[in-house]
N, C-alpha and C positions, 0 to 999 in steps of 0.2 A: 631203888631197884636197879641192878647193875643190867648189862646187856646181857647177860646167860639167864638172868629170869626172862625178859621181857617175851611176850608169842614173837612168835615168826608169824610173819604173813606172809605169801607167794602172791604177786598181782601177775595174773593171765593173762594175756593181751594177743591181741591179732583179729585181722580183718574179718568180715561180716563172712562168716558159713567154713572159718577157716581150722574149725575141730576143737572150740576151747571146752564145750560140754564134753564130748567124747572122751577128751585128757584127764578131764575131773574128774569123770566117771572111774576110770581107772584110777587114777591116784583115790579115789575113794574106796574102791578094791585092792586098792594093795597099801595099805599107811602103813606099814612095818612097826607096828603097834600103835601109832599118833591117833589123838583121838583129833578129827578134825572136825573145824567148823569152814562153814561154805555160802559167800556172800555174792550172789548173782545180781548184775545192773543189764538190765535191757534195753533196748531204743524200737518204744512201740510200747502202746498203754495194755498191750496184752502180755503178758510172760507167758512162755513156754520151756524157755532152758531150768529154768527153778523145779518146775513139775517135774522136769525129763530128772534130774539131780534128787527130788524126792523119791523117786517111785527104784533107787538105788538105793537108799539109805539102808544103813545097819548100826551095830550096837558102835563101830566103831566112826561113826558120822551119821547119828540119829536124824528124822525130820524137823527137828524143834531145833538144831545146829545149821539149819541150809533156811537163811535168808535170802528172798526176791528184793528188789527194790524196779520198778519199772517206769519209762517213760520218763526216763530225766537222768542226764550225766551225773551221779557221783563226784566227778571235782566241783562240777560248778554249783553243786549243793550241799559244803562239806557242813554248815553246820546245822542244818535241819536234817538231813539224811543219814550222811558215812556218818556221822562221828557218833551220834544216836543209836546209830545199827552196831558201829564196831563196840561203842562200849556195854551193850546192850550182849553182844555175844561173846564177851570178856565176863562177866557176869553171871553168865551160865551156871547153873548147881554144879557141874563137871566143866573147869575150865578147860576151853580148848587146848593140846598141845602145839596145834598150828591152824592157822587160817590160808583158805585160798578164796581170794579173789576174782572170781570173773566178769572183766569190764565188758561193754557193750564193743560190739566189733566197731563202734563211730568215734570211741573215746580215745581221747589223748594220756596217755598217761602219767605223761610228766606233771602237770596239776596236778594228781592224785598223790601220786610222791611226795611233792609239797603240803600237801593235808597232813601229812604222817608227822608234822612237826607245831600239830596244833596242841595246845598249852592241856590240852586233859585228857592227851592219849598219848606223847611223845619216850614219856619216860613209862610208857605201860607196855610196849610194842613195835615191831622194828620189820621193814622192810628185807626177807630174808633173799629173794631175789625177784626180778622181772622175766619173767619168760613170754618170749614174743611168738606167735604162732603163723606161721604162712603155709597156705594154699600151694605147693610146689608146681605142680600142675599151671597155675592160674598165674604165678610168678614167671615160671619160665616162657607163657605167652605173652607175656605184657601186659597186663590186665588192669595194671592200677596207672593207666593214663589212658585221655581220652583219644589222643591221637598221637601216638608214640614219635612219630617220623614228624610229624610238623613242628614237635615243641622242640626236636632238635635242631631243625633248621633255623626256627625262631631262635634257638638258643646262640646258633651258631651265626646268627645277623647282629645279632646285639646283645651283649654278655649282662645288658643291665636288666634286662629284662626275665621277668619270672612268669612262664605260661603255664606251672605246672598244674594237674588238676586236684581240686579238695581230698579226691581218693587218694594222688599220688602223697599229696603231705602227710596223711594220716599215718599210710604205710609209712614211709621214712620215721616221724616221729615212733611210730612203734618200733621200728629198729636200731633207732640213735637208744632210749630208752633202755635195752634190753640188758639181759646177762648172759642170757641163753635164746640161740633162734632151731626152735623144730620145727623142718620143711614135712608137714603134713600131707597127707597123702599118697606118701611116696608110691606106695605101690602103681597109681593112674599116672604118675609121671615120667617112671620110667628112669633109668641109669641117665637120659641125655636129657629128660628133663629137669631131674636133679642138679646136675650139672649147672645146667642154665638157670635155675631158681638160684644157686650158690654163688655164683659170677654175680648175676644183679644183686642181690644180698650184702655181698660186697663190695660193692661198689658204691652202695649207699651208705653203709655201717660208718661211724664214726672213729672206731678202734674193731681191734683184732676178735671175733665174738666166736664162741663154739657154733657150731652150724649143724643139727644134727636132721639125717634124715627119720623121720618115724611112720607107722601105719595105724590106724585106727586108733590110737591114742595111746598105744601099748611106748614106754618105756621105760626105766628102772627108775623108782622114786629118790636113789639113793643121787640121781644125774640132775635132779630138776630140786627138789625139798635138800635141807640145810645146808645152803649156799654160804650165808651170813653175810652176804653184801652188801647188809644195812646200805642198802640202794638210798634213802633218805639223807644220807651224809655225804652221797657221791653226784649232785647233782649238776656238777659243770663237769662232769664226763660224759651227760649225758644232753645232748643239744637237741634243740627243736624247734620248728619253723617259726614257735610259736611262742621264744622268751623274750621279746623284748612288749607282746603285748599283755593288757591285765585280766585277758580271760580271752575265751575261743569258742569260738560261733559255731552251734551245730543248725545254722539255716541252710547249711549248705544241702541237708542230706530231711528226708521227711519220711514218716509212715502211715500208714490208713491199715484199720483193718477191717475186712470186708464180711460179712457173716452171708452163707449161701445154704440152699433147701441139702436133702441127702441126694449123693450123686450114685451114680448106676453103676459108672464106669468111669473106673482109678487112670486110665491111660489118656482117656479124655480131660479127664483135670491135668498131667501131667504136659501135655501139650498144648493147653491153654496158657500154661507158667512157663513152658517154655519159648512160646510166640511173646511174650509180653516182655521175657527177658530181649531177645529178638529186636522189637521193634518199638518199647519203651525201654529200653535198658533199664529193666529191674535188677536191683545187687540181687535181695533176699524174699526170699519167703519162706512163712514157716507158721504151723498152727495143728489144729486137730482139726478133723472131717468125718461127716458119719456115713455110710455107705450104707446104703438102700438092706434090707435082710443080713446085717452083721453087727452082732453085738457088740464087737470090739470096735473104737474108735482108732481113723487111720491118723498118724504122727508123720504130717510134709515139713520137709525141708529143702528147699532149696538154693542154690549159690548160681545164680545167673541161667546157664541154661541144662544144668544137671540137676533133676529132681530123685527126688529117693524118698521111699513112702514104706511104711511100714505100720502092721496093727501092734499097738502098745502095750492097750487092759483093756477093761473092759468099761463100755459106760457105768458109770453112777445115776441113779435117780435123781427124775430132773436136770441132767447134766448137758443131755445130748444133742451137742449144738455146735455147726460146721463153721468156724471162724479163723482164716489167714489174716496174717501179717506181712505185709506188704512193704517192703524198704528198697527207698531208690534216691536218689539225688531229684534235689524239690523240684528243678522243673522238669524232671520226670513222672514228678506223682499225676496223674490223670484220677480221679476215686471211679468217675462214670464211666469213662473206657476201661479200666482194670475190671470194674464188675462187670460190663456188659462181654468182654474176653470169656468170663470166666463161666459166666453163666448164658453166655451164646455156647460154650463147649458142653455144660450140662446137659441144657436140654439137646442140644444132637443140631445146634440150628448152625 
């Protein structure tokens, strides 16, 4: 099988709440005829972005093409998990034209890359590109360290020393990795905070990388889909915090997910997630909730202390039941304080 059969894959990548569903969505609405398939890894034993990814499908990326896999990294599970799933959606009555991948916002990629060279999928399959996704907004404030100003002074006492935090390697790794970085958001960040997302961006980038701004997930599939950078043959172009060790720790980051009664009022839950980001530095949250007299189940998402809530469909029988997902770095998981947060704002106490 030469490289013009093999699928393309797209692996997605970027930080926790940084718009990888959003883009999928889209590139699922617009495949310029690709039939595609669509393989979601989450960090958290509950999925949510797979559901959001079904309840879009059509004839042109059916639900039987959109695989969840939850609660466990992908690289670090290539041969019980990825390689089962990918050859499993190789296999398809309708083989796929192209696969997108969406890792979990805590995954390293470069591992994953390295999968693509395991003995029963290498000559089936090819890395068509990596597209890194950032928060512009959240970059141009400095978001992925824990104290910006200290660890450069620490930097600047002693050159040997590395203070950086689990968040900031991740991001970096996501953008040593990349082919493509879209500064998401753009619209809340604004011309000067685009700017400042693109300076940090580069500053970290390994090589010269396209930087593009985009909004809601909107942009031409012809910029992101058939790249051909068989990314799996280029892998010491692409550096990471994390190649001289033989695998990588996601102890660093934990999730809990908290199940609560139906709430009265949506503003009150949104201001409990946003004290919690506050003064547990929560990264994410994200799940369904059911609201007292409304059929429809509400869809939270959140990225630190911006919540955005919206009704999705409607319940299913038997279905109707309010449960978040909760993601923070471990010794921020508190389970008793997050639910006591959450459900002191329910009831009104």
């Amino acid at each position: 099988m030469t490289e013009l059969t093999k699928i393309p894959v797209t692996v997605i990548t970027g930080f926790l709440g940084s718009g990888k569903t959003t883009l999928i969505r889209h590139l699922m609405a617009k495949t310029d005829g690709r039939r595609l398939a669509v393989l979601v890894n989450e960090f958290g034993e509950v999925g949510v972005d797979g559901e959001i990814l079904k309840s879009c499908a059509d004839e042109n990326c059916p639900s039987e093409n959109i695989v969840e896999l939850a609660n466990g990294c992908i690289c670090c599970t290539v041969a019980d998990d990825f390689i089962p799933t990918i050859e499993a959606l190789m296999a398809l009555p309708q083989r796929p034209d192209h696969i997108l991948i969406e890792t979990s916002g805590l995954a390293l990629p470069k591992p994953l890359l390295k999968a693509f060279d395991w003995p029963g999928i290498r000559s089936r399959i090819t890395v068509d590109g990596v597209i890194a996704l950032a928060d512009a907004e959240a970059v141009a404030a400095g978001r992925f360290a824990s104290d910006e100003a200290a660890i450069q002074r620490q930097r600047e006492a002693d050159d040997s020393l590395d203070h950086e935090s689990p968040l900031a390697e991740v991001f970096e790794d996501q953008i040593s990795c990349a082919d493509i970085i879209l500064l998401t958001k753009a619209d809340l960040a604004g011309e000067a905070g685009i700017a400042a997302a693109r300076a940090a961006i580069e500053a970290e980038a390994p090589r010269s990388l396209p930087i593009l701004p985009v909004s809601d997930g909107v942009i031409d599939t012809r910029v992101v889909l058939g790249l051909n950078a068989a990314a799996e043959n280029d892998l010491d172009a692409r550096p990471s915090h994390h190649d001289s060790a033989h695998d990588h720790e996601h102890d660093d980051f934990d999730s809990v997910a908290i199940e609560l009664p139906e709430i009265t009022a949506v503003e009150s839950l949104h201001q409990a997630i946003e004290k919690l980001a506050r003064e547990q530095e929560i990264l994410r949250v994200k799940g369904h909730v059911a609201v007292a007299g409304k059929p429809m189940r509400l869809l939270v998402q959140a990225v630190g202390e911006r919540v955005r809530s919206q009704f999705d469909r409607r319940w299913q029988p038997g279905e109707r039941l309010s449960r978040l997902i909760v993601i923070a770095e471990h010794d921020n998981i508190d389970e008793a304080r997050i639910r006591g947060v959450l459900l002191d704002a329910i009831s009104g106490a």
